[in-house]
C-alpha positions as CSV (number, residue, x, y, z in Angstrom):
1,X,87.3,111.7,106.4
2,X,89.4,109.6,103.9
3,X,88.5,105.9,103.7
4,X,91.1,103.2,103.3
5,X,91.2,99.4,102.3
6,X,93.6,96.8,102.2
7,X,94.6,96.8,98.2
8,X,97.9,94.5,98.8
9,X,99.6,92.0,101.3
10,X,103.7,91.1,100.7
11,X,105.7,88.5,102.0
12,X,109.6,88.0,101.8
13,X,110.3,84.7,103.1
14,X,114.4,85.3,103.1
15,X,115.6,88.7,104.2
16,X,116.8,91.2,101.4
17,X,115.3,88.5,98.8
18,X,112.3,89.1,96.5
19,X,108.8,89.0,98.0
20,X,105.6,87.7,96.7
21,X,102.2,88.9,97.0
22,X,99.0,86.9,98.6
23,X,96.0,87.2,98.6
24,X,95.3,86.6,102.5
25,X,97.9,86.2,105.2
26,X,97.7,84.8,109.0
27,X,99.4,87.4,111.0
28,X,101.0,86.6,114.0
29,X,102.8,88.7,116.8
30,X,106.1,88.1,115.2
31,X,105.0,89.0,111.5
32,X,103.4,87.6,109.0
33,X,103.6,83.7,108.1
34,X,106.5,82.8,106.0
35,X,107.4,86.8,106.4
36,X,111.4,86.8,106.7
37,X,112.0,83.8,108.6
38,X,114.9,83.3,107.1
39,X,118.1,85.4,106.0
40,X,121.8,84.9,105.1
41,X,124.9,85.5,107.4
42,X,128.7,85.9,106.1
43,X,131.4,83.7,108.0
44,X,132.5,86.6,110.5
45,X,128.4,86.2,111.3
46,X,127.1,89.5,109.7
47,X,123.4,89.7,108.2
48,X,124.1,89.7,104.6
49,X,121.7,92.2,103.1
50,X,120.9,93.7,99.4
51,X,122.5,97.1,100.9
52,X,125.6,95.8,99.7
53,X,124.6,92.8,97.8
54,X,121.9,94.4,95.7
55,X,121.5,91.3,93.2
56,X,119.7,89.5,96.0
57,X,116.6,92.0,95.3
58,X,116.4,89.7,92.0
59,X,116.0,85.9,93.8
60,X,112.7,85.0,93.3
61,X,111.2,82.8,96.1
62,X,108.0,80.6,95.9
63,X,106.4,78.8,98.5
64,X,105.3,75.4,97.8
65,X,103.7,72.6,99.8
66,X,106.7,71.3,101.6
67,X,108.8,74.1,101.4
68,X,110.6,76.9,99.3
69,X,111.7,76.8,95.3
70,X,114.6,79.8,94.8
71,X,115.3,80.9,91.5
72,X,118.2,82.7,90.0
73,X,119.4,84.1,86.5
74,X,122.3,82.1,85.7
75,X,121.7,78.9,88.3
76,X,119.7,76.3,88.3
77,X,116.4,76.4,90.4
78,X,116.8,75.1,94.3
79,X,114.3,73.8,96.6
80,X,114.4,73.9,100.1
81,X,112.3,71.5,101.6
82,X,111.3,71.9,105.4
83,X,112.1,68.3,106.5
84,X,115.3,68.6,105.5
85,X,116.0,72.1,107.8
86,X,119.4,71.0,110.1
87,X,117.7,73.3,113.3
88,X,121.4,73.0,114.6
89,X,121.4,76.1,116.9
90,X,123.3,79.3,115.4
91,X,124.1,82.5,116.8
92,X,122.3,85.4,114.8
93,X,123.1,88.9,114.5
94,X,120.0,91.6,113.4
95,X,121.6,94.8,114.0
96,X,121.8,95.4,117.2
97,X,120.1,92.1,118.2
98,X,122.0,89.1,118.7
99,X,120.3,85.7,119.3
100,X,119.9,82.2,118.5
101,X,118.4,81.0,115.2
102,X,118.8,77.5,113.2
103,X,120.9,76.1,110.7
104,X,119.3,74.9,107.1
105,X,120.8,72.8,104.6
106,X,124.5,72.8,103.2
107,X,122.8,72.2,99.5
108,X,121.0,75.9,100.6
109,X,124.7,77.5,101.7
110,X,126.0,76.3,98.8
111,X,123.4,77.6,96.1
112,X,123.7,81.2,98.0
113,X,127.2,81.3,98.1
114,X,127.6,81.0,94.8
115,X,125.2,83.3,94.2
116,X,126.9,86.1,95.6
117,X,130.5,84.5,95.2
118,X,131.3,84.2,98.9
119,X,130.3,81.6,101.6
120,X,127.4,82.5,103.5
121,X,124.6,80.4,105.3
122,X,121.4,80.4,105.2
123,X,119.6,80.7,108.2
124,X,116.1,79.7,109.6
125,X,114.3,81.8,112.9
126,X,112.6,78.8,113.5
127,X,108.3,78.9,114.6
128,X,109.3,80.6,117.2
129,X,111.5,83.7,116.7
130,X,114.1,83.8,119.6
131,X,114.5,87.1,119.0
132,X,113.1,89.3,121.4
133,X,112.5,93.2,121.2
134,X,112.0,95.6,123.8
135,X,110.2,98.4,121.9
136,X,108.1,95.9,120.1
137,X,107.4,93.7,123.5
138,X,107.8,91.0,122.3
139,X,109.8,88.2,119.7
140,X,110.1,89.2,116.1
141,X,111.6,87.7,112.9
142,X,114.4,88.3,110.8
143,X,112.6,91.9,109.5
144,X,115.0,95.3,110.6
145,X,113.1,96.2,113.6
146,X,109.4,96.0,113.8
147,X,107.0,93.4,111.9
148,X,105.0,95.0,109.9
149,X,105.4,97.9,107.5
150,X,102.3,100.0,105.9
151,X,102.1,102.1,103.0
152,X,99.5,103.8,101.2
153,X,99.1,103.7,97.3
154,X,98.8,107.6,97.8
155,X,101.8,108.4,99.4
156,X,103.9,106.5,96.7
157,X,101.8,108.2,94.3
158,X,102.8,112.2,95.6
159,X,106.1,110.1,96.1
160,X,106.7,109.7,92.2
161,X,104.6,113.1,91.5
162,X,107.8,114.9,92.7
163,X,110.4,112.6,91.7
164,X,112.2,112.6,88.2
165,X,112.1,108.6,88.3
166,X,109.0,106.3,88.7
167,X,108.8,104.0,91.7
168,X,107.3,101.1,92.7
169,X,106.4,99.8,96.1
170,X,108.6,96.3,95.6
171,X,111.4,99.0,96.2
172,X,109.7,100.0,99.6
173,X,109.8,96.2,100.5
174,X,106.2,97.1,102.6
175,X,104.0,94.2,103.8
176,X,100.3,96.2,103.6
177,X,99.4,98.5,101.0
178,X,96.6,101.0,101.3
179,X,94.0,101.8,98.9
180,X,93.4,105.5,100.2
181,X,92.3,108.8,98.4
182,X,94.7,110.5,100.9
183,X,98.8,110.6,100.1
184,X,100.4,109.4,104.4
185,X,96.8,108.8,105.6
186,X,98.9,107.1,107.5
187,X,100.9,108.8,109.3
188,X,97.6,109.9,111.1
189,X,97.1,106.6,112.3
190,X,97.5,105.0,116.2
191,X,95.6,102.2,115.9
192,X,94.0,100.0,113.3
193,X,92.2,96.8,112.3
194,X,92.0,95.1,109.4
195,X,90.1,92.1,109.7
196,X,90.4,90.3,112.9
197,X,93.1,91.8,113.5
198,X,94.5,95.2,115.6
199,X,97.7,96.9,114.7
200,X,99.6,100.0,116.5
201,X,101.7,102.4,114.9
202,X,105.1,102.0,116.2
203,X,107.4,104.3,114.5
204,X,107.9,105.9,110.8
205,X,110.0,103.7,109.0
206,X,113.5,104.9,108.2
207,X,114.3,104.4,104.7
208,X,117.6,103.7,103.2
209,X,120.0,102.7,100.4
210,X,118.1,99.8,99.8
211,X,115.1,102.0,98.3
212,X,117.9,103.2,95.6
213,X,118.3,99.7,94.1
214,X,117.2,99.5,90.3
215,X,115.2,96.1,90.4
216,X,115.8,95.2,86.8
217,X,119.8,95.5,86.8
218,X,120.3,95.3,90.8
219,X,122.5,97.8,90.6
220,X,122.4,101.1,92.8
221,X,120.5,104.3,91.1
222,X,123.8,107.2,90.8
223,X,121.1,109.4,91.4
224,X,120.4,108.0,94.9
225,X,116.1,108.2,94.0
226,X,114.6,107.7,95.8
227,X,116.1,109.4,98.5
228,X,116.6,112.8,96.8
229,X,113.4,113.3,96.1
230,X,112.0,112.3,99.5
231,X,114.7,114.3,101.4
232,X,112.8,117.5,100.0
233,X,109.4,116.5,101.8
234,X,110.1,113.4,104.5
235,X,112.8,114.5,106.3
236,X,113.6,115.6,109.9
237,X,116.1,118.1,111.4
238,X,119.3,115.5,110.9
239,X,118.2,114.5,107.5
240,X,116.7,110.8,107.9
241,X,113.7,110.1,105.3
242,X,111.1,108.6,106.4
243,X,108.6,106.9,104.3
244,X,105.6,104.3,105.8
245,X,104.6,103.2,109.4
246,X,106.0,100.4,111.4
247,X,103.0,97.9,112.9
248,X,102.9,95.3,115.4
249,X,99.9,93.3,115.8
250,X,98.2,92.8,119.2
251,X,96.8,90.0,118.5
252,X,96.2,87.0,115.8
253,X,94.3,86.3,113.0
254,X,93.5,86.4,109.7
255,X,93.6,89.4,107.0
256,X,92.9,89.4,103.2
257,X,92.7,92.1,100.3
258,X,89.9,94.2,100.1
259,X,89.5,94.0,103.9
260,X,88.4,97.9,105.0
261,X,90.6,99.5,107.4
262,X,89.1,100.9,110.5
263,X,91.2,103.4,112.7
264,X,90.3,102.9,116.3
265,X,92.9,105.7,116.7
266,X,94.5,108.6,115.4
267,X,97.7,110.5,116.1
268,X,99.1,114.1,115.0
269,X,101.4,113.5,111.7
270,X,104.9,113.8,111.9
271,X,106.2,117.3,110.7
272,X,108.6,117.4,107.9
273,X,109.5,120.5,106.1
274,X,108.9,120.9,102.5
275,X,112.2,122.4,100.6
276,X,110.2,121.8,97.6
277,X,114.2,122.5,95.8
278,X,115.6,121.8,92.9
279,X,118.7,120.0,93.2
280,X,122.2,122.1,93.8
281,X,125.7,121.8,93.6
282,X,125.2,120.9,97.6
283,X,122.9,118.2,96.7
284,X,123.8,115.3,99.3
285,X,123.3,112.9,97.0
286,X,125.5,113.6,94.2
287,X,128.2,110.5,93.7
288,X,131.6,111.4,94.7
289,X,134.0,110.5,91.7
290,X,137.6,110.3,91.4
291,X,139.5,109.9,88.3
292,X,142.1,107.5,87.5
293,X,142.7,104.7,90.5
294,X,145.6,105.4,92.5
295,X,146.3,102.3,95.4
296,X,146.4,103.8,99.0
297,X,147.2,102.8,102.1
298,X,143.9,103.2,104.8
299,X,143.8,102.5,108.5
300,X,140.9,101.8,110.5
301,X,141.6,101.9,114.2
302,X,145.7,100.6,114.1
303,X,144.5,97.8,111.1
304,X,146.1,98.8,107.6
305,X,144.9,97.7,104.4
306,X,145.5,98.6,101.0
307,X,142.4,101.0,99.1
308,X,142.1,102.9,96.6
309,X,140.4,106.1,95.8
310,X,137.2,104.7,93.5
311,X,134.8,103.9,96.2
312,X,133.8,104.3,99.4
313,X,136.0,103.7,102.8
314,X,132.9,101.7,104.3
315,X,133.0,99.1,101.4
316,X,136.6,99.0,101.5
317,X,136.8,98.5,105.3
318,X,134.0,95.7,104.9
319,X,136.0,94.1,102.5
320,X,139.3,94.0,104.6
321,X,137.3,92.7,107.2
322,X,137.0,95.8,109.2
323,X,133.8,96.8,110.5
324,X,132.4,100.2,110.9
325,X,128.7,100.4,112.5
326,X,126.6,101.8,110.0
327,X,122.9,101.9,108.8
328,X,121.5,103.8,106.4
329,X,124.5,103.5,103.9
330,X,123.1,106.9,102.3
331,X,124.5,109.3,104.4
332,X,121.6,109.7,105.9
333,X,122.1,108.3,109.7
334,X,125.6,109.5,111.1
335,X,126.1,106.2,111.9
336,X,129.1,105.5,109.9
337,X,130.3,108.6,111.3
338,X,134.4,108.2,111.5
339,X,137.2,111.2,112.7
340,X,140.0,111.7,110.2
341,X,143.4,111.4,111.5
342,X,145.3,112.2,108.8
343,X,144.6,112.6,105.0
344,X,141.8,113.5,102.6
345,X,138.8,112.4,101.5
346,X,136.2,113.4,99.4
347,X,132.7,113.8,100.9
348,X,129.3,114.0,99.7
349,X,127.6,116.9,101.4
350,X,124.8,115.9,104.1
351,X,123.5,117.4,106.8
352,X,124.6,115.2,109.0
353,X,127.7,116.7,108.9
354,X,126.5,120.4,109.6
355,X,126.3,118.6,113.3
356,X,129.7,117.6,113.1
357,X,133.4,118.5,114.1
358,X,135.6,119.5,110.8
359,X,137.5,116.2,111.3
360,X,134.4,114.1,110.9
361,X,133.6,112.5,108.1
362,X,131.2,109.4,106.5
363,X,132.2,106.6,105.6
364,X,129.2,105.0,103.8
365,X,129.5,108.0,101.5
366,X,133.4,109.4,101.2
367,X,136.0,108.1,99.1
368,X,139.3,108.6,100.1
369,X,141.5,110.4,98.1
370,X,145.4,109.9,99.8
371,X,146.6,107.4,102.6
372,X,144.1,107.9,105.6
373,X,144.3,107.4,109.0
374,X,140.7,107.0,110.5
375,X,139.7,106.4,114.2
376,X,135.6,105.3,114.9
């Protein structure tokens, strides 16, 4: 039997933004302390995340006595100080989730929008997350969907033992790291503790484009590594990749590096085939390309916009101001998952499509290539 210890604890304070590793961490239902509590939302009130901001991967956030201290290449340093948080009530989108969090500072809106060269606002959860989840059972910060994620040193080791490009866990964004001799010793977990405090594994973690980011330029990897590699060895029937364990904490208290992990109980790992493949023409994550921009009209649902055929029809929509549900961004999900009208696109192959009428396409990963009609 494979022992494990607690070799790493991370923080993000603000959503998509870099984290920062501590030493020991109070853990609460909703997450760690100071673990996303806050995050940015666009004017039209969506979550602005590094899946299409990527640069946000390289804000660097320190905590300080009274408060927060962003840094940025090319601005000045900002600090957010808690006395100064507006706590005028805001509505608050997470996905699916919609709920009421709290306004910051207009000194914070403006350092972020010009950051990213659009206004946004920064927001706050507040001590108290309003946001309540029914598979979790309670409230939970601005994090994706549960408030913890675990990985092991191991797993990312096998992880980069298969991969052409090294990887580091920053790109995983995980909260615990494991110090195990065993590569997804945990997976076989149910129940833990780490200190004084008990954790159940909700669900494998889902990854996405996110992982792909290249933290010293904050630009997207062409490749698409991660996800290449792990979609030869961590992935299910429809193609998601799944990497780490989502937690939540039944109870309070503190933990600290070098605590030993004891499994109260275990649970049969998930099954995931192992293709074990070198890359093919039918790789789905080759980029699709076109040569030579040519301006196109595209149509969402009766709006009309004029695109082009360089990138893909979900940025395009999203910068219309269209919105088309989506998730992974990879081509991973199906959520994006649009019906052709009329026109052509080119699509990276995924097999998410093998599940899907001829007329289907995705729009996280197709570029259109004439004028397109598209109904979601």
């Amino acid at each position: 039997m494979s022992t494990a210890s607690l070799a790493q604890i991370n923080i993000y304070p603000v959503k998509s933004l870099g984290g920062l590793a501590v030493s020991n961490a109070w853990v609460e239902k909703q997450g760690l302390v100071f673990d996303r509590r806050f995050m940015l939302k666009d004017r039209a009130g969506n979550m602005i995340t590094a899946r299409k901001y990527p640069v946000l991967v390289t804000v660097r956030c320190t905590l300080i006595q009274d408060g927060l201290v962003f840094t940025a290449a090319e601005q000045l340093p900002f600090t957010l100080k808690y006395a100064d948080l507006q706590r005028q009530e805001t509505e608050a989108t997470v996905w699916r989730d919609t709920f009421i969090a709290y306004s910051t500072t207009d000194a914070a809106n403006q350092w972020f929008s010009q950051l990213l060269g659009l206004e946004v606002t920064l927001l706050y959860c507040g001590e108290q997350s309003n946001r309540v989840r029914e598979p979790v059972g309670h409230s939970v910060s601005f994090a994706d969907g549960y408030p913890l994620l675990v990985i092991s040193q191991a797993s990312l080791d096998e992880l980069n033992r298969r991969s052409p490009a090294w990887h580091s866990m920053d790109q995983f964004r995980t909260n615990l790291v494991v110090q195990s001799n065993e590569s997804f010793v945990e997976d076989s977990w149910k129940r833990i503790r780490i200190g004084a405090v008990e954790f159940e594994i909700a669900k494998p973690c889902e990854r996405c484009i996110l992982t792909t980011i290249d933290l010293e330029t904050a630009e997207f990897r062409s490749t698409k590594e991660p996800l290449r590699t792990l979609s030869e060895f961590r992935a299910d029937e429809q193609g998601r990749v799944f990497f780490g364990q989502n937690l939540i904490a039944k109870n309070e208290g503190i933990i600290q590096v070098g605590d030993p992990i004891e499994v109260l109980e275990y649970k049969e790992k998930e099954f995931y085939a192992d293709k074990a493949e070198q890359p093919t023409a039918d790789n789905p994550f080759v980029a699709v390309t076109s040569v030579g921009r040519k301006a196109l009209t595209l149509t969402v649902d009766g709006q009309s916009f004029t695109g082009d055929n360089q990138i893909s029809l979900l940025l395009q929509a999203e910068n219309a101001g269209i919105t088309i549900p989506n998730s992974c961004r990879a081509g991973l999900c199906g959520a994006c998952r649009v019906k052709v009208v009329s026109g052509e696109v080119a699509q990276e192959y995924s097999p998410v499509l093998s599940a899907l009428a001829d007329d289907m396409a995705l729009a996280c990963c197709c570029v259109p290539q004439t004028d397109l009609v598209i109904e979601r």
